[in-house]
C-alpha positions as CSV (number, residue, x, y, z in Angstrom):
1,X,-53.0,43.6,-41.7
2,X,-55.8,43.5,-39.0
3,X,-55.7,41.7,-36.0
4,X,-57.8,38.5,-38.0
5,X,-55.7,35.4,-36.6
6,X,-53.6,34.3,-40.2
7,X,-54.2,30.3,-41.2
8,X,-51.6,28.5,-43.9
9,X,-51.8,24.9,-45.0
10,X,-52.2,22.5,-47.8
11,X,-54.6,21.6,-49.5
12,X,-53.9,18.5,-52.0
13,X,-56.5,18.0,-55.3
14,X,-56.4,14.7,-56.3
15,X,-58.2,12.7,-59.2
16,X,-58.4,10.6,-62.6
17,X,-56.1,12.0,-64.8
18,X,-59.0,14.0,-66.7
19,X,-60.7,15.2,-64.1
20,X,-59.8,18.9,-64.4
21,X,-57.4,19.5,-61.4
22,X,-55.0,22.0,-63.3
23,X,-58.1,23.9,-64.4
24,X,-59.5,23.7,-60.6
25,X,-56.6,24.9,-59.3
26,X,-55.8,27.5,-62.0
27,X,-59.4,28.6,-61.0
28,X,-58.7,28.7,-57.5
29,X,-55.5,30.6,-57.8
30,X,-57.2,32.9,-60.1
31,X,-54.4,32.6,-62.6
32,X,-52.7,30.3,-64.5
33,X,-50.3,29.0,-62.1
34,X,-46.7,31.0,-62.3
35,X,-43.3,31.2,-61.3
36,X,-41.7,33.8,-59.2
37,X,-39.1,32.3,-57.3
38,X,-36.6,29.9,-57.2
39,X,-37.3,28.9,-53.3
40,X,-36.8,25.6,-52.1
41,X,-39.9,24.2,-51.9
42,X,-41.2,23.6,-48.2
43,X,-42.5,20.2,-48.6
44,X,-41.5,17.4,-50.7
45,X,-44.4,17.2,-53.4
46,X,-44.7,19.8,-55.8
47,X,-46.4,22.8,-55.3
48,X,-48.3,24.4,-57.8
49,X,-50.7,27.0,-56.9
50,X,-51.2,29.3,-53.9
51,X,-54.3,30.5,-53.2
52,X,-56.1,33.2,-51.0
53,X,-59.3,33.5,-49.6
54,X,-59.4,36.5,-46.7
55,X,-56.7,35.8,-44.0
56,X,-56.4,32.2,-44.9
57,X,-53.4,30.7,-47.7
58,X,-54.6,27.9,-49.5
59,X,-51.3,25.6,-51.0
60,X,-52.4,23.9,-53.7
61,X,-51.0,20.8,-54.4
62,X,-52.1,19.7,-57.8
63,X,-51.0,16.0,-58.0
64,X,-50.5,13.8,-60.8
65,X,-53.6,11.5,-61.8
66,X,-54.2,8.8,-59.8
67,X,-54.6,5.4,-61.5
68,X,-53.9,1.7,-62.1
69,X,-49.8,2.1,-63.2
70,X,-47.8,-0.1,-65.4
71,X,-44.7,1.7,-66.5
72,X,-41.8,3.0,-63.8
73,X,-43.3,6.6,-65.0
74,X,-46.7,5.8,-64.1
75,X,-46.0,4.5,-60.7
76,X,-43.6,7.1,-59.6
77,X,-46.3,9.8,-60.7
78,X,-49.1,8.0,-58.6
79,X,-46.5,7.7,-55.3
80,X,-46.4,11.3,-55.8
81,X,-49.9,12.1,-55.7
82,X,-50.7,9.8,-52.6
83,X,-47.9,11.3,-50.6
84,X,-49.3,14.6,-51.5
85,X,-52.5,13.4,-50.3
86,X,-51.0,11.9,-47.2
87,X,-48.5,14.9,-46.3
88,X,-52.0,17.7,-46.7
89,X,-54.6,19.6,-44.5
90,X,-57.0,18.7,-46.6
91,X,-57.6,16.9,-49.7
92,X,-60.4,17.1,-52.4
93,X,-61.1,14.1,-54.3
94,X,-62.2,16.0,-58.3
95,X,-64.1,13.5,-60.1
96,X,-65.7,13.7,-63.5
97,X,-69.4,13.6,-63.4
98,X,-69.7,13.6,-67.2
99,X,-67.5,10.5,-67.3
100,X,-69.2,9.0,-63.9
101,X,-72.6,9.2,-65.3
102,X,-72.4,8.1,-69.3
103,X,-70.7,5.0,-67.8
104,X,-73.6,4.2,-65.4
105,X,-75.8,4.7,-68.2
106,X,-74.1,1.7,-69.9
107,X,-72.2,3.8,-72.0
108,X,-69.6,6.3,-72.6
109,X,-66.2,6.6,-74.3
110,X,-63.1,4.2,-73.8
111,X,-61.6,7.5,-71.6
112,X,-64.5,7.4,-69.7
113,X,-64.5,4.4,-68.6
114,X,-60.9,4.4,-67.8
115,X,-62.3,7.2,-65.4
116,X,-64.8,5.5,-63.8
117,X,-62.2,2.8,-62.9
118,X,-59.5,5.7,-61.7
119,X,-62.5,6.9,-59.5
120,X,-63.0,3.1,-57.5
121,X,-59.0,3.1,-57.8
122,X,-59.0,6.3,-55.9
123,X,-61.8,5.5,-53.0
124,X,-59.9,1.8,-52.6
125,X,-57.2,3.6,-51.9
126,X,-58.7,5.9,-49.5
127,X,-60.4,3.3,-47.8
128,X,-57.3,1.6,-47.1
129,X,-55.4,4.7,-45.7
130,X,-58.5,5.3,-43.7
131,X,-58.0,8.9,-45.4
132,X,-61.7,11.2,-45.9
133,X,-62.0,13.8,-48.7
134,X,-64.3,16.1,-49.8
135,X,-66.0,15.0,-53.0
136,X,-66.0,17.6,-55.9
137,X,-68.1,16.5,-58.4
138,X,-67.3,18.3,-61.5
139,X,-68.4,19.8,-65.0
140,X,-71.6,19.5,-63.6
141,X,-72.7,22.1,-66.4
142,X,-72.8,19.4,-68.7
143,X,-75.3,16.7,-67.1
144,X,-78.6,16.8,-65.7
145,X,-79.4,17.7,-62.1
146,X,-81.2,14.8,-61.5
147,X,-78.3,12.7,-62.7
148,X,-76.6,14.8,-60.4
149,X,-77.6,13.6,-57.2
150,X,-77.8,10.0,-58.0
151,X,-74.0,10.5,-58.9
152,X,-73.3,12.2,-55.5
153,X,-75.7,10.1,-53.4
154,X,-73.9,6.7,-54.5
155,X,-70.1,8.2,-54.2
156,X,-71.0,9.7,-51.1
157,X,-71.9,5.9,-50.0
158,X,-68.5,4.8,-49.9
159,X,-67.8,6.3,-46.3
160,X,-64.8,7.8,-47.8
161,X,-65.8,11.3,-47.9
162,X,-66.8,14.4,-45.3
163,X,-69.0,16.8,-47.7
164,X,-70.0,17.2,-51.2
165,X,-69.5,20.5,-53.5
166,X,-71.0,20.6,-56.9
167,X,-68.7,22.7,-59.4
168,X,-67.6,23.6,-62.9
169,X,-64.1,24.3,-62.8
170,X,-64.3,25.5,-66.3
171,X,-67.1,28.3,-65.8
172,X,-66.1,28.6,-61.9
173,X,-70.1,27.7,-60.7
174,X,-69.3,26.3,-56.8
175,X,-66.0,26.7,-56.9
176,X,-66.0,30.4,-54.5
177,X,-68.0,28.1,-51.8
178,X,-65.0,25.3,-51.9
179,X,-62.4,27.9,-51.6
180,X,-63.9,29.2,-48.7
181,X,-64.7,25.8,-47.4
182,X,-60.8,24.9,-47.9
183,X,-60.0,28.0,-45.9
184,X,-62.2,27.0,-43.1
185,X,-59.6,23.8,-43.0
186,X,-56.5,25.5,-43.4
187,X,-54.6,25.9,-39.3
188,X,-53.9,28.6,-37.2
189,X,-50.5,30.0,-38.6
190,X,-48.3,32.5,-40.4
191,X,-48.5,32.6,-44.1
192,X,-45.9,30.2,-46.0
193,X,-45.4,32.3,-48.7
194,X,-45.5,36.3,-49.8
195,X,-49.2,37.7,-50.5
196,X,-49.0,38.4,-54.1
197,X,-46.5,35.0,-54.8
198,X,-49.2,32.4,-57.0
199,X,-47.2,29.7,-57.3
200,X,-43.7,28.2,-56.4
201,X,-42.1,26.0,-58.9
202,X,-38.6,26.1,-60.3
203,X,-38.8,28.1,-64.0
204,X,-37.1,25.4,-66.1
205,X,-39.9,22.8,-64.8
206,X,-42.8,25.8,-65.2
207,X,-41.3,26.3,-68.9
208,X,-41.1,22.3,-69.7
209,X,-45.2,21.8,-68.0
210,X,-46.4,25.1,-70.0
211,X,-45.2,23.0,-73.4
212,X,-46.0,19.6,-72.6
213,X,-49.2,20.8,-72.1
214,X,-49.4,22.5,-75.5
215,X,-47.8,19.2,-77.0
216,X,-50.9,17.3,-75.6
217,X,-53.4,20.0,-76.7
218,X,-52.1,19.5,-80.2
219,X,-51.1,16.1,-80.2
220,X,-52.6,13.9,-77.3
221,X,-54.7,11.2,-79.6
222,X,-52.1,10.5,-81.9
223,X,-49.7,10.9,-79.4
224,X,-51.1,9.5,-75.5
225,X,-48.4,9.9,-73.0
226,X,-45.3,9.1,-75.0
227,X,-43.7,12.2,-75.4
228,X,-41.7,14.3,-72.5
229,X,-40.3,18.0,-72.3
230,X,-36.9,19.1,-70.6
231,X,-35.7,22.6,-70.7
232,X,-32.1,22.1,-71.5
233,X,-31.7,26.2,-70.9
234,X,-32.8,29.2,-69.4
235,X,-30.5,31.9,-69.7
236,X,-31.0,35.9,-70.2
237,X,-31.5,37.2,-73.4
238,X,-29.8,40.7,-74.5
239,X,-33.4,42.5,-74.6
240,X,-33.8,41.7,-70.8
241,X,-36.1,38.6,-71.7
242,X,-35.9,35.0,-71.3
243,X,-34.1,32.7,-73.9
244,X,-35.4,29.0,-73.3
245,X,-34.4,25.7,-74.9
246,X,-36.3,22.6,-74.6
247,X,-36.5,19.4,-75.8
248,X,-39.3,17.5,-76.9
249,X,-38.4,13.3,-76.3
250,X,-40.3,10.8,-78.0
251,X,-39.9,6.9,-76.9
252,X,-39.6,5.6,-81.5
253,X,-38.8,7.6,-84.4
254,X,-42.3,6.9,-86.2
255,X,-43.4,9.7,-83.1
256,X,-41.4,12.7,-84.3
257,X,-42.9,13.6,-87.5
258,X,-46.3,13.7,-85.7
259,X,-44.6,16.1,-83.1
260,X,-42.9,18.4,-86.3
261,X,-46.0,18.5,-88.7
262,X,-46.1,18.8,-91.9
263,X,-43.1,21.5,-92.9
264,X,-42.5,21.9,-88.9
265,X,-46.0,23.1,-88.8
266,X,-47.0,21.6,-85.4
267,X,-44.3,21.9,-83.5
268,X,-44.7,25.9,-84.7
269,X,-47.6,25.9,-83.3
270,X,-46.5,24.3,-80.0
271,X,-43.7,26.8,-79.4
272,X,-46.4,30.1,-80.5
273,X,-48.7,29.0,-77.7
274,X,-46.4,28.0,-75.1
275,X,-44.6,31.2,-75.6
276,X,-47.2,33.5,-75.2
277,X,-48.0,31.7,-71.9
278,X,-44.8,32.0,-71.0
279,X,-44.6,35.6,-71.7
280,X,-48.0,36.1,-69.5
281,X,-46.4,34.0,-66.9
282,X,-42.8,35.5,-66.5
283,X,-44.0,38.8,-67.8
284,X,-41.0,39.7,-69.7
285,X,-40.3,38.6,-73.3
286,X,-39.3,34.9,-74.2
287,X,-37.2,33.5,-76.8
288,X,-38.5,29.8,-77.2
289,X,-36.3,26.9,-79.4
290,X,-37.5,23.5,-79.5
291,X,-36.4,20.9,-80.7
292,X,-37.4,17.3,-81.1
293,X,-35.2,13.9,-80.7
294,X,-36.2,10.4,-80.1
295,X,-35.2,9.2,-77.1
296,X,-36.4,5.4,-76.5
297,X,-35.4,5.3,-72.9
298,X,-36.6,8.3,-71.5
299,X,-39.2,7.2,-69.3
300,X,-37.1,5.0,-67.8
301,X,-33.6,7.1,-66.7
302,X,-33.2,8.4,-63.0
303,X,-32.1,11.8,-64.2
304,X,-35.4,12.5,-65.8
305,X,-37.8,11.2,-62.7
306,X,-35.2,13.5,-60.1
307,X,-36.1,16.7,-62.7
308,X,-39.8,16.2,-62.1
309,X,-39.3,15.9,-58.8
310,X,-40.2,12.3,-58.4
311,X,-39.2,8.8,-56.7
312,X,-37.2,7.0,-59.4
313,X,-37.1,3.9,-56.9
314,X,-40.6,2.7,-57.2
């Protein structure tokens, strides 16, 4: 390495739950965030991406959506994201300018207006941690410029925030010049993890995120938030690969046929796409059985928040 001074912090991406963080910071990372090691994480939120940019090591902290809770779940998940906001180097507030601006136009979808009211959620919160941000307008491929910059003039009014980026986390427009400004941000320091190390996340939780996430691809209208994953195994296979068992909870028994399909269908189609992610991710060959049980309490048993890595006593 040259004689360029190294810089290491954390970087926190906060947000409405549909704001695209994952999909910022898998853009960021330049990878669908994976798992390498079983380190001990070296703060107490989760990590899950770590990128580069020149001498400087962006950590990613991709929190969980930030907005008005009612369940034990829901508040536990929004602690986490405020301490990760809290505990970073810098934090980027990602907010959905498609949502923003059909909203002000007196319209827009339920979800989008349950945005809009996660976005004044967020800067209230902000305002009373005396905490700044930098604004990251996104999906900005999918309004009008014009719309644009009435969107950033009036969020940029709430004194809560240093700078502005426009980007689309989905095609990547603006988001090299926020890396770079992130960078800028990061201190003086050595590295906090290897070079070529992406991400830093236990396995079994990587394994349960990948399929949850397929669940909701498949599932998440029918199905909105009442459903969980837990690896129940992750042990070698004979071929050298990974065999993984996980379980699918739903909270009432009317849930679980939605989950299987018709003749198993869906939940055939959860386990073929979260496998081949999981092949991509732990580049070796995965064996993947799911199953799927109702489990009316799940949301609210200590054991299940301490997995996730999250404050059961909120």
């Amino acid at each position: 390495m040259s004689d360029t001074k190294t810089k290491a912090g954390f970087a926190a991406v906060i947000g409405a739950p549909n704001a695209g963080k994952s999909t910022l910071v898998n853009r960021l990372v330049g990878a669908k965030v994976s798992i390498v090691t079983q380190k001990v994480q070296t703060t107490r939120f989760p990590v899950k991406g770590v990128a580069m940019a020149g001498a400087a090591q962006i950590v990613l902290v991709d929190t969980p959506g930030i907005f008005n809770p009612r369940r034990r779940l829901d508040r536990a998940m929004v602690r986490s994201a405020w301490a990760g906001a809290e505990d970073a180097d810098a934090v980027v507030h990602l907010v959905d300018a498609n949502a923003e601006i059909a909203v002000a136009l007196g319209g827009g979808k339920a979800a989008d207006k349950k945005a809009a009211q996660d976005v004044e959620t967020i800067i209230a919160g902000m305002k009373s941690a005396g905490r700044k941000a930098i604004l990251a307008i996104n999906k900005i491929d999918l309004v009008k410029r014009d719309q644009l910059l009435g969107l950033s003039q009036k969020l940029f009014g709430e004194g809560v925030y240093d700078e502005v980026f426009m980007i689309s986390a989905a095609n990547g427009s603006g988001v090299e010049d926020l890396r770079t400004r992130l960078a800028e941000l990061m201190p003086e320091g050595p590295w906090l993890y290897p070079e070529d190390q992406t991400a830093d996340l236990p396995a079994r939780l990587l394994a349960a995120e990948i399929t949850r996430e397929k669940l909701y691809l498949r599932v998440h209208e029918e199905l909105p938030y009442a459903a969980a994953v837990e690896t129940t195994a992750f042990t070698e296979a004979k071929d050298g690969g990974a065999r993984i068992e996980q379980t699918i909870y739903v909270e009432r028994e009317s849930q679980r046929p939605i989950v299987l399909g018709k003749n198993g269908q869906t939940l055939k189609w959860i386990g073929q796409h979260a496998r081949e992610d999981l092949i991509q991710i732990l580049d070796r060959p995965v064996h993947l059985f799911l199953t799927v049980k109702v489990r009316e309490t799940w949301a609210e048993e200590r054991e299940f928040f301490t997995g996730l890595g999250l404050d059961f006593d909120v």
